[in-house]
N, C-alpha and C positions, 0 to 999 in steps of 0.2 A: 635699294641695294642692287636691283639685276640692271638699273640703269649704270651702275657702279661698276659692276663685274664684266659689261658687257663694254667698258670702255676701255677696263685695264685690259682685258682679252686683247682689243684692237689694238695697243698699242704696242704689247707681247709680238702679235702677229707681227704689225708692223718692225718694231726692232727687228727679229729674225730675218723678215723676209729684206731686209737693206743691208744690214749686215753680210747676209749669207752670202751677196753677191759683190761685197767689197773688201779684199784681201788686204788692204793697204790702212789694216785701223789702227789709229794713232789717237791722239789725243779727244778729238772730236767723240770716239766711239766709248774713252773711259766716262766721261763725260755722260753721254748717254747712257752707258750701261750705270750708272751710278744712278744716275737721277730714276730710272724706270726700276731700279732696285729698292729704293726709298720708298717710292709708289705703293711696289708690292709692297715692303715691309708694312708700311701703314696700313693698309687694305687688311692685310692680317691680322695686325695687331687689333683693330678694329672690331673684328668680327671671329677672329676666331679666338674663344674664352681660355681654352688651355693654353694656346701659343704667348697667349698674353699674359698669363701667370708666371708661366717660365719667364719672359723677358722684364717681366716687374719684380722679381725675384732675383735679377743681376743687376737691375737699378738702370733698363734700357729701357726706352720707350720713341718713336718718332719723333719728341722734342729733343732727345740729350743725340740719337746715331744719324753723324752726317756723313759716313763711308758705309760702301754696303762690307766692307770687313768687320767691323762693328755689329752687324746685325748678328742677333743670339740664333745657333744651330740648334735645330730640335733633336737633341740626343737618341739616336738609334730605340732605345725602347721605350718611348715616347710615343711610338707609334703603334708600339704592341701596347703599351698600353690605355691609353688615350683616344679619343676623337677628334681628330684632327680634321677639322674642315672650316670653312669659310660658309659653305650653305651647306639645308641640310641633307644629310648622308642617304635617306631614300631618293631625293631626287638625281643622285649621283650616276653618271653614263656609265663607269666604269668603277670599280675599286680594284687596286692591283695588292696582290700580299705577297708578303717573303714566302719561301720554300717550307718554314717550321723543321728546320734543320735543329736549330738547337733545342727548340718547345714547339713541337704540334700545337700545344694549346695555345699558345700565345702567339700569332701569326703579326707582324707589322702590316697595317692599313696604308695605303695610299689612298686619297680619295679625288675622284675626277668628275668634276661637276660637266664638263666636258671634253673629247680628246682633241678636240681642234689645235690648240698650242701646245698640245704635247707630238702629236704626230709633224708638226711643224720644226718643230728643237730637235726631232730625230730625223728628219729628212736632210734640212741641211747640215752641219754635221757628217754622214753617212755619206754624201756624195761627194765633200772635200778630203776625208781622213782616207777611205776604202774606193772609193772611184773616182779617185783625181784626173785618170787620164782617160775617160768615156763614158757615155751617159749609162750603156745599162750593159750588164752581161749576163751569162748564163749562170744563178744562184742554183743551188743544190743547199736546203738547209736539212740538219740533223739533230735538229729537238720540235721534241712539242710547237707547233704553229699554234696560230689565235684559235683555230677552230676547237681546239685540243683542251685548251686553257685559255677562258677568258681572263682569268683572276691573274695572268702572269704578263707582266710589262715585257719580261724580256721573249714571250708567245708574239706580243701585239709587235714588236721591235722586225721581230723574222719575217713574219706577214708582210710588213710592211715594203721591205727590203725587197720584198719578191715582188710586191702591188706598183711601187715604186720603179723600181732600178732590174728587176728581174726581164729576162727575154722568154720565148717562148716554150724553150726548152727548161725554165726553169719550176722548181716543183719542192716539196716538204716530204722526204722520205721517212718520216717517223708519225707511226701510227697507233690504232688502238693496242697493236701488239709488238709494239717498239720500233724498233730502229727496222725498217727492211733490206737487211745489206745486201744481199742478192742482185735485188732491184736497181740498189744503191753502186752496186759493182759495174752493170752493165750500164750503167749512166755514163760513169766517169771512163770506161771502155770507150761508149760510144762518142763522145768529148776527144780522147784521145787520138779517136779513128777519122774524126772532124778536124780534128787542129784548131779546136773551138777552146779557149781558156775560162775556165771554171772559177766560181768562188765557192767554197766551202763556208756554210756560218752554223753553230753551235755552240752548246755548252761542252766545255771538257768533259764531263761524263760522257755525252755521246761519242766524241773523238777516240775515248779510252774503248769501249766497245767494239769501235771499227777497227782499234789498229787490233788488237784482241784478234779481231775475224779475221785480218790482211796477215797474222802472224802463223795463226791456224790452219790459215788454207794456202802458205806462204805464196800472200797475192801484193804485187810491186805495179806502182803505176806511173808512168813516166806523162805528166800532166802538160798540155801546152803553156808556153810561153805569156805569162801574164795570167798564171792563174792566181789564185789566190786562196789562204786561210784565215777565218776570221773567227779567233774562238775566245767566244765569249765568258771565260771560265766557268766558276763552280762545279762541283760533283756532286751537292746536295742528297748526300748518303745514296745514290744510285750506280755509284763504281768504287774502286779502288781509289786513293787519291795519288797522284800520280804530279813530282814534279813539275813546274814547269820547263828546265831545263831539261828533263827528259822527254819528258813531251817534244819540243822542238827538236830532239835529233830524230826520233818517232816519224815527226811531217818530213824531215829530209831523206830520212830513212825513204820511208815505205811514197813520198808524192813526188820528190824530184824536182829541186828546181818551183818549186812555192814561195811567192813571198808570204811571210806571216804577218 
């Protein structure tokens, strides 16, 4: 089996990384994404005993599904409740879980036997959709980083963006004792006073907090040219929940001239 897993990984990799540098997919790439879709589905279906219940229980199996449209979706609390993996769960690099917004007790598992092709699906991506037009700039993020939360994909996602695509100015102003706006003030201050354009990346709860401060200490920031906000929703019962069209007059409001 890890001669198995260690092939479908390579070929993961490989799609990704030929794709990510070819904008012009047509035919040739459904093709591909299809067949390397079946792959996985098999490989699953194979090995891993829940996912295989579900899909013998819709009357699918890798003999009857020949589009990856066809492949059965493992239903959201499936994951809470279930063991979902391919190998087993102690030897797992990572396990990422939901918030426990709606049941603490019942948290959704992800399981990552390793993060190589997950950090790979988030790198490119992130450099075609948020930084089409330059390799890296100055990140400012506003939630929990990886160090904060291991168990949070969208932790490892921030990190990364900063490891990644971040310059040297770039930094995780949320800490053991939350958000540090202060800090967070004189950053995007000193960015302003640079004519250095910034990316903002969080959760809406941490956005809701900041404009919260920017409204209390009626603080306006007039951001350079190509900055940017990149917010990653939820408020996972840690604010108010707050439109998103309010939100966006919020960024226009109080940043100026942001793309969202």
């Amino acid at each position: 089996m890890k001669d198995e897993k260690s092939e479908i990984t390579a070929e993961l990799l490989a799609f990704i990384h030929k794709y990510s540098e070819n904008q012009n997919l047509g035919e040739s790439y459904e093709r591909a994404f299809n067949a390397l879709a079946l792959k996985l589905f098999t490989y699953q279906f194979k090995h891993n005993l829940a996912y295989k219940k579900l899909c013998q229980s819709k009357r699918k199996s890798p003999l009857t599904v020949k589009h990856w449209r066809d492949i059965p979706p493992m239903p959201l609390q499936g994951f809470k409740e279930l063991t979902l993996s391919c190998t087993p769960v102690e030897e797992a690099e990572a396990v990422f879980m939901t918030s426990g917004t709606t049941n603490p007790e019942k948290r959704g598992r992800n399981y990552h036997p390793n993060l190589t092709t997950w950090d790979a699906s988030m790198r490119a991506p992130f450099k075609e959709f948020v930084l089409p037009d330059r390799e890296n700039m100055t990140i400012f993020v506003l939630s929990p980083a990886e160090d904060m939360n291991q168990q949070s994909s969208l932790s490892r996602y921030l990190t990364n963006a900063l490891k990644y695509f971040g310059t040297e100015r770039s930094e995780s102003f949320f800490h053991e004792d939350g958000l540090e706006m202060e800090r967070l003030v004189d950053a995007l201050r000193e960015s302003e006073r640079r004519k250095e354009a910034v990316l903002l990346m969080g959760a809406s709860f941490a956005y809701v907090h900041f404009l919260d401060y920017c409204k209390t200490h009626q603080l306006h920031f007039s951001l350079p040219e190509g900055s940017r906000i990149f917010d990653t929703g939820g408020f996972k019962g840690q604010s108010r929940e707050v439109s998103p069209e309010a939100l966006i007059q919020d960024y226009a409001q109080y940043f100026h001239k942001v793309t969202l």
